[in-house]
Residue, then its C-alpha position, 0 to 999 in steps of 0.5 A: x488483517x491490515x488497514x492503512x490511510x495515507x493523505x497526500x499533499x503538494x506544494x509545500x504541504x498547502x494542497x491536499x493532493x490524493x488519500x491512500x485508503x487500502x485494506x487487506x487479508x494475509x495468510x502467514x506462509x510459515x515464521x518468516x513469510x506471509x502472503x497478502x491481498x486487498x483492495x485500495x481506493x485513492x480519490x485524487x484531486x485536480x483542479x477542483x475535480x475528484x479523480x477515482x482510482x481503484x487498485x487490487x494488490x497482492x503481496x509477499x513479505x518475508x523476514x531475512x536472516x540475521x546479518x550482525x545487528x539488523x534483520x532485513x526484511x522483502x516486500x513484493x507488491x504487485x498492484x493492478x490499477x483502474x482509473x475514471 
């Protein structure tokens, strides 16, 4: 299960901007790779109007091997966007 909360701001952190809010499933796919899908809701706001957005996202992620002391890892996200 995964759940996230991004606030967003302009101008110098003095004006709330959008909220990310984004919940998902995933499936791990074997030690190294997982699989993911969720639903994201972003309200934005411009110019005293509340702006909805709503997204549906799937994502791979995988662990790569070793290289020396770091172990990098992949995330794919593709994410289809419905806006008001």
């Amino acid at each position: 299960v995964h759940a996230e909360v991004q606030p967003r701001w302009n101008d110098d952190i003095s004006q709330r901007d959008q909220v990310i809010l984004r919940g998902g499933l995933g499936r791990r796919l074997g030690p190294r790779a997982s699989v993911w899908g969720g639903y994201g809701y972003i309200p934005r706001w411009s110019n005293g109007d509340v702006l909805h957005e709503q997204r549906i996202w799937q994502q791979f992620s995988a662990t790569l091997p070793r290289v020396g002391r770091w172990t990098p890892s992949l995330r794919l996200r593709q994410e289809q966007r419905f806006l008001d």
